[in-house]
GUTIMI-321441 format. One line per 2 residues: number of its first residue (from 1); their letters; for each residue x, y, z of C-alpha. Coordinates in steps of 0.25 Angstrom, whole numbers, plus 5000, padded with zeros to 4 digits. Example, Ala and Ser with C-alpha at 12.3 -4.5 7.8 and 13.67 -1.06 7.14 Angstrom:
2
1> AS> 5049:4982:5031; 5055:4996:5029
// end
This chain:
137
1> XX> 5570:5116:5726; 5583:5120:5732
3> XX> 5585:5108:5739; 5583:5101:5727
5> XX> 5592:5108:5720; 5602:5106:5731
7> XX> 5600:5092:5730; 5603:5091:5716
9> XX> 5616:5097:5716; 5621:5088:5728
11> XX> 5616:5076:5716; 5624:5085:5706
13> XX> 5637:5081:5716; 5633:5068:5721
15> XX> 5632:5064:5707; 5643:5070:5702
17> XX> 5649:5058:5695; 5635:5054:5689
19> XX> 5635:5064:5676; 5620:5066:5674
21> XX> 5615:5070:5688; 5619:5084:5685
23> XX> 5613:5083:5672; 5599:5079:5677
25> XX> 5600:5092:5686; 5608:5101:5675
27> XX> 5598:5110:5666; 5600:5107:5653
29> XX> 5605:5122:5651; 5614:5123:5664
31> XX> 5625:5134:5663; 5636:5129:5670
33> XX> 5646:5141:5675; 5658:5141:5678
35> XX> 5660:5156:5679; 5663:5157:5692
37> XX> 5673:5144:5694; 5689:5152:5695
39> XX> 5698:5142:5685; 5688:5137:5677
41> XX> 5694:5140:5664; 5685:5132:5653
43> XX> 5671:5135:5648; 5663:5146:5660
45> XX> 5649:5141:5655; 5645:5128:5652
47> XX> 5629:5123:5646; 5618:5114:5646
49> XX> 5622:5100:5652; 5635:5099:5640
51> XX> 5640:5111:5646; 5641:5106:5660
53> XX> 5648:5094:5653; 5657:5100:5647
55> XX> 5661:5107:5660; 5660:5093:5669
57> XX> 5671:5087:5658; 5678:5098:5660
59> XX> 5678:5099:5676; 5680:5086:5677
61> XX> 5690:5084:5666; 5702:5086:5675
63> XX> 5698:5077:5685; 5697:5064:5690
65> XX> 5685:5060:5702; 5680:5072:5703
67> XX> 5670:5076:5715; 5662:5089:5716
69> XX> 5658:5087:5731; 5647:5099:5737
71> XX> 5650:5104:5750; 5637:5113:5752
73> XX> 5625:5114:5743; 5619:5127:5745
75> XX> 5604:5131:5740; 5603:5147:5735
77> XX> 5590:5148:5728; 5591:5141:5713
79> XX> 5606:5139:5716; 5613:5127:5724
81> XX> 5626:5130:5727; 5636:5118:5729
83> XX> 5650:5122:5737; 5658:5109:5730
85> XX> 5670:5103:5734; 5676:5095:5722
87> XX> 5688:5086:5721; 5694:5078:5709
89> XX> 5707:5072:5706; 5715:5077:5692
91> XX> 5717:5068:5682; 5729:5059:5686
93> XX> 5731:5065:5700; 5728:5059:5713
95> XX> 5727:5074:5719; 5712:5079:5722
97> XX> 5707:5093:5716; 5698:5098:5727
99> XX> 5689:5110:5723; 5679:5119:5730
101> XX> 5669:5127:5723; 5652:5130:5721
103> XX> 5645:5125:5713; 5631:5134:5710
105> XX> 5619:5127:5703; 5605:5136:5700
107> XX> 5592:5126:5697; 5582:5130:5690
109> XX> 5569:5120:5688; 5577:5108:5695
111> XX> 5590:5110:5688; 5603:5117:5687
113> XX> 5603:5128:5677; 5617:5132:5682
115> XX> 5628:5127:5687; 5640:5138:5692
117> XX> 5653:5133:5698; 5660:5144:5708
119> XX> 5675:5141:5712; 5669:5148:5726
121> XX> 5659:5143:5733; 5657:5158:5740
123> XX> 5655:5165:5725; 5645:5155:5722
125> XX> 5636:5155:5734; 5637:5171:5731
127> XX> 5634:5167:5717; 5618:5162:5723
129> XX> 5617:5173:5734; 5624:5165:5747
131> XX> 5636:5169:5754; 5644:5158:5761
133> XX> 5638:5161:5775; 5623:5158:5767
135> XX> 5629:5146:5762; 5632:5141:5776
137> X> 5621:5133:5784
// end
């Protein structure tokens, strides 16, 4: 099953743009966390498929052409782990926002049941039990 579940969060990325790929792989009930993401000051926790809308609007909100693109998709039991790379442009600038951070999604049945974001992609693979070096081919 885990390369399944790799699988689907590459389509979660290569898809970004479509709005109901995530969905069809999103648990009705997901808890979307963003505990462990340093600077993000609005809502910690969002719900169930209106939650995680509710946070995309406001991700995205401040950004124009934004691209969430993963360098390394990692398996670690239930969990994939994407190491993401993302770039957008404020509103009105020509300047490019560049990010990097990890993004940890635990299936259960097929689906994501979570979603956590980590501003470091080292506390997030310790998060699933990996170190960097595991995460390394």
């Amino acid at each position: 099953m885990s390369q399944e579940n790799i699988e689907a969060v590459r389509r979660v990325y290569e898809h970004s743009k479509d709005r109901h790929v995530p969905f069809s792989i999103y648990a009705p009930a997901i808890e979307w966390d963003m505990t462990n993401y340093s600077g993000w000051l609005d809502q910690q926790t969002y719900i169930g498929h209106e939650g995680v809308r509710a946070f995309m609007r406001t991700w995205l909100g401040s950004f124009d052409n934004w691209e969430g693109i993963p360098e390394r998709l990692i398996e670690a039991g239930d969990d994939v782990v994407a190491i993401v790379c993302d770039r957008a442009y404020l509103k009105g600038s020509s300047a490019p926002v560049t990010r990097r951070y990890a993004h940890v999604f635990t299936f259960r049945d097929g689906q994501v049941v979570r979603s956590r974001l980590y501003s470091d992609p080292a506390e997030a693979l310790e998060a699933v039990g990996l170190s960097e070096q595991d995460a390394h081919p």
